[in-house]
N, C-alpha and C positions, 0 to 999 in steps of 0.2 A: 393392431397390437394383440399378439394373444395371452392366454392368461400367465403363461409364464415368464413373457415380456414384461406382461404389466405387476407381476410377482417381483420382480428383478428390480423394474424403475421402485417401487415404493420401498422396496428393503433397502436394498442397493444404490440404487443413485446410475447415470448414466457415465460412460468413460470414452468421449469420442474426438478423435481429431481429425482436419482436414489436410494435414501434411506429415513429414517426417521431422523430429526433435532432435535437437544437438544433444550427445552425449554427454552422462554427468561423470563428475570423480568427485572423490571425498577430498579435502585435505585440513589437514590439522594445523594448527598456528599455536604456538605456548604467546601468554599471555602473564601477567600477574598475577593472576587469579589461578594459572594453570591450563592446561590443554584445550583450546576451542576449536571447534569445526566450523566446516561450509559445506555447502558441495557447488560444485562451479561448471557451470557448461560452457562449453566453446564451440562453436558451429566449423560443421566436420571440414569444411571446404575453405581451405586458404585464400586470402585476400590480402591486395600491397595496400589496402587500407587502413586508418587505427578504424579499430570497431567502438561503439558507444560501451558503457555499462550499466546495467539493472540488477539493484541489490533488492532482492525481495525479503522480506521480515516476517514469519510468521508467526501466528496469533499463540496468546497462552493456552499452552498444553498441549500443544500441537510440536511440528517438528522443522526441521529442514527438508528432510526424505517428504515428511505430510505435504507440505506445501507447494514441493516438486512433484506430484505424482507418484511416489513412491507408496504411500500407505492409504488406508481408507480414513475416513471416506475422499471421494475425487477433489482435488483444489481445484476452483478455475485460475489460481493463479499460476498452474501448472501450464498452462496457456505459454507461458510463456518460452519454452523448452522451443514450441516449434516459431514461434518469433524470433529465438534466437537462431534455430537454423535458416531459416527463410530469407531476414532482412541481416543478417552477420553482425547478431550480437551476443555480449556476452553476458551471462548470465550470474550469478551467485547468492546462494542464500543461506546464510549464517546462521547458525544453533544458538538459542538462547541458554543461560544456565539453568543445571538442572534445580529445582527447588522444590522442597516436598514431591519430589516424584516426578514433577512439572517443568517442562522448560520455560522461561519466563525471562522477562526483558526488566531492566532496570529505566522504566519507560519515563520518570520523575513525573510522575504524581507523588507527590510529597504525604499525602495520607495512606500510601498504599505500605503496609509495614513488610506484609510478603517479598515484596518487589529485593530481588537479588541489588545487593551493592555493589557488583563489578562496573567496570568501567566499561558498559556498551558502548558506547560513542567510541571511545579509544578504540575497541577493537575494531568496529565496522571501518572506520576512517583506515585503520593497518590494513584490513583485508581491502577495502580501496586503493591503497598504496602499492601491495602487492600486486593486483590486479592489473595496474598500469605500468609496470616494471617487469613484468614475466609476461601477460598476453596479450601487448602491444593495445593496451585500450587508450583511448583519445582523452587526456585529462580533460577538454571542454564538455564533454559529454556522458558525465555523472547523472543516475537518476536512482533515486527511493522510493520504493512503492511498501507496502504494509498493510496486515488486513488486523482488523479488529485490536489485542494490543500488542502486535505488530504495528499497525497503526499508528498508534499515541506514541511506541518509537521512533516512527518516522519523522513524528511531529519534533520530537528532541532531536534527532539526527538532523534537518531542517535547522530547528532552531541555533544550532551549534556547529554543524559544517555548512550552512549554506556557499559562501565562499569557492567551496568546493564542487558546488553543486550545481547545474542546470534546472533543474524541476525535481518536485517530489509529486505521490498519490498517496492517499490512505482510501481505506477501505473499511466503513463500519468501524469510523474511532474519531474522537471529538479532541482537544486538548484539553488540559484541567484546565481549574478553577484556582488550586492552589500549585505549583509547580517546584518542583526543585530545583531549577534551570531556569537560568533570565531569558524572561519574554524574547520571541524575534525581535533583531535590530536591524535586518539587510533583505531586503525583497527579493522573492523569491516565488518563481512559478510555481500553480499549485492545483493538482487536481485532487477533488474531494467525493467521495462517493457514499451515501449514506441513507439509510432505510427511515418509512416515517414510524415502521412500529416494529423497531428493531427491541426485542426484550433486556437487552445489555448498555445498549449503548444511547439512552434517551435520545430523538431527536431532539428535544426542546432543553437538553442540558439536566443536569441534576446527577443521581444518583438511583440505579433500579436494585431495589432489597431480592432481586436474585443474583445477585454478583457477590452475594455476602460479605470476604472480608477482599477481594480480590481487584473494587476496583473503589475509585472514591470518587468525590462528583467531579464534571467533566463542566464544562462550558457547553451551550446549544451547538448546533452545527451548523449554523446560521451564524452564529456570532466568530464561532472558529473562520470561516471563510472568511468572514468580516477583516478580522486581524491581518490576513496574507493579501487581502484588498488592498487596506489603507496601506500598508506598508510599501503596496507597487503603486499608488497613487492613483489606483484603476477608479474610471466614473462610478457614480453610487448604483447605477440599474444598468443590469445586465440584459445582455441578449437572452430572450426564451425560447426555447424549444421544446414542444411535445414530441417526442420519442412514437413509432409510430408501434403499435402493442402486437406480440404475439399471438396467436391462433392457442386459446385456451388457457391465456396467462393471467390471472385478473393484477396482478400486479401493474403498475402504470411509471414508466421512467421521464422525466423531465431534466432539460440541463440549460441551468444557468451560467453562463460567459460573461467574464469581463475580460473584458482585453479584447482588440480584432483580430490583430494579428499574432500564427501561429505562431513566427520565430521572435517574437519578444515576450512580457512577461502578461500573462493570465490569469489568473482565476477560475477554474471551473467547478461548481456544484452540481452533481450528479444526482441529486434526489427522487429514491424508488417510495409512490406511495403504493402503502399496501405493503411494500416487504417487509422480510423479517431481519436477522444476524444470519444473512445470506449472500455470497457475491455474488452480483449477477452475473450469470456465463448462458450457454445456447447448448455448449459443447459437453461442460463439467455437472453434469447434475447431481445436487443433495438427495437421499434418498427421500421419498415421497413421503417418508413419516417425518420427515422432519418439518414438514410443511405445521403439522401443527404446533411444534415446538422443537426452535428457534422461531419459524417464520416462513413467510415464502420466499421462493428463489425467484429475480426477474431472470426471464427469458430474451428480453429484447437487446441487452447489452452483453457483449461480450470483454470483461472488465481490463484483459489484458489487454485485446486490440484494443478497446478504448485509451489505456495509458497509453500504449507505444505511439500511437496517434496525436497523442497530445505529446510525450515525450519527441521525438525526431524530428524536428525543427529545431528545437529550442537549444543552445548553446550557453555554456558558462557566462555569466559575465564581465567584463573585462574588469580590472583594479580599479581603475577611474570611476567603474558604474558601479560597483558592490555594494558602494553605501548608498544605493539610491533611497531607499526606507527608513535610513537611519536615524531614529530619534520618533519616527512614524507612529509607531504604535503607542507611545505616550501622548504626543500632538494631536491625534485623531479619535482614541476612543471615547 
């Protein structure tokens, strides 16, 4: 790498893919609140099949366009543009409101005063509906992914359309402590991805005095997995895996399983020690100063192929099975 390579990687961050991306379009939805966006890709090449759906959530103060690839710095969850063109799916990721300047999700943590009052649930659920009714997507094959609080939205979208739902991911985000929305009551696939020395989002639970007034305490990430455990009735000890490490990454990846099988219901803990409030990707990298603050980026996971991996098996549950959890989360913890 020469110097202005390695000038590029530490300002800059890396921007690279191994395929070509389904094309994006804006579109606008009125709401009660008033005008909301997304932007939604569909993979350029026609198929007589329904395709799945992936609602991606991005983090506070970030964007739709950020999360997509559109602005700096690079998302790996931008990853997913060429997922969607590749395996024929569709893609969408919705605008949080704007708040103090900031777009921001009405994520229910109950302590958080910032946090927009709209009805995010409502809208995400509409643009799912829409979704299925204009680009042929397959209502069994609903998935949520969300990075940071993004994230903790995904964990209310989960918590409140599961039903509708095949599997969710979060990304560097725990659930609260106190909530504004009742606990899960219906099991539900669940991958979890989270750093051990992430500066935002404690792994061991609590509250970090750099998130000032913007987040409140959270639950461990341990015990969050725990919840979406008990609730699919999955055994207490999971499969482990060490993750096999990158050529100059000191970050280290681990993924804990419960469940065996793909196509029924899971659990997965994704646990980066050593990283920072960074998603792991290969492809998408943080600029090298950010290494010391947020944290570092793992190298070994690629977080998008990781979810779509854990998503495409997995199918809605039927009415009969919905309530397999139900009652769970009070019986169990």
């Amino acid at each position: 790498m020469g110097l202005s390579d390695a000038l590029r990687s530490f300002f800059v961050g890396e921007n690279l893919a191994d395929g070509p991306c389904a094309p994006l379009a804006k579109v606008e939805m009125m709401r009660p609140e008033g005008p909301r966006h997304y932007l939604k890709a569909v993979p350029s090449c026609p198929t007589a099949e329904k395709r799945p759906l992936v609602v991606v959530l991005h983090g506070s103060g970030a964007s739709a366009e950020q999360v997509m690839g559109l602005a700096f710095p690079f998302s790996p969850l931008s990853v997913w543009l060429e997922i969607a063109e590749r395996e024929q799916v569709v893609v969408v990721a919705p605008d949080g409101v704007k708040r103090r300047g900031q777009r921001a999700w009405n994520d229910g943590f109950a302590d958080v005063a910032s946090n927009p009052q709209c009805d995010d649930v409502g809208f995400i659920g509409a643009v799912i509906d829409r979704a299925i009714a204009e680009d042929d997507v397959d209502p069994e094959r609903i998935y949520v992914i969300g990075v940071s609080k993004g994230g903790m939205m995904a964990y209310r979208v989960a918590a409140e359309l599961a039903p509708q739902l095949a599997a969710f991911a979060t990304v560097l985000a725990a659930m609260p402590q106190r909530a504004s929305y009742a606990m899960p009551q219906t099991a539900l696939s669940a991958l979890i991805a989270a750093s051990e020395k992430d500066p935002f989002i404690p792994y061991s639970g609590g509250k970090s005095f750099v998130t000032l007034w913007f987040t409140a305490p959270s639950m461990s990430v341990e015990a969050t997995a725990a919840v979406w455990r008990k609730l699919a009735h999955l055994p207490s000890e999971p499969a482990i895996e060490q993750l096999a490490a990158t050529k100059g990454d000191s970050t280290r990846a681990s993924r804990y399983t419960w469940g065996a099988r793909p196509n029924a219901l899971q659990v997965v803990l994704l646990k980066i020690s050593g990283g920072g409030h960074a998603e792991p990707s290969r492809k998408k990298r943080y600029p090298g100063l950010f290494s010391r603050f947020p944290g570092r980026q793992n190298a070994s996971i690629e977080i998008a192929e990781e979810a779509w991996t854990f998503f495409k098996d997995k199918r809605r549950a039927p009415p009969s099975e919905a309530g397999l959890g139900r009652n769970a989360f009070a019986e169990t913890l």
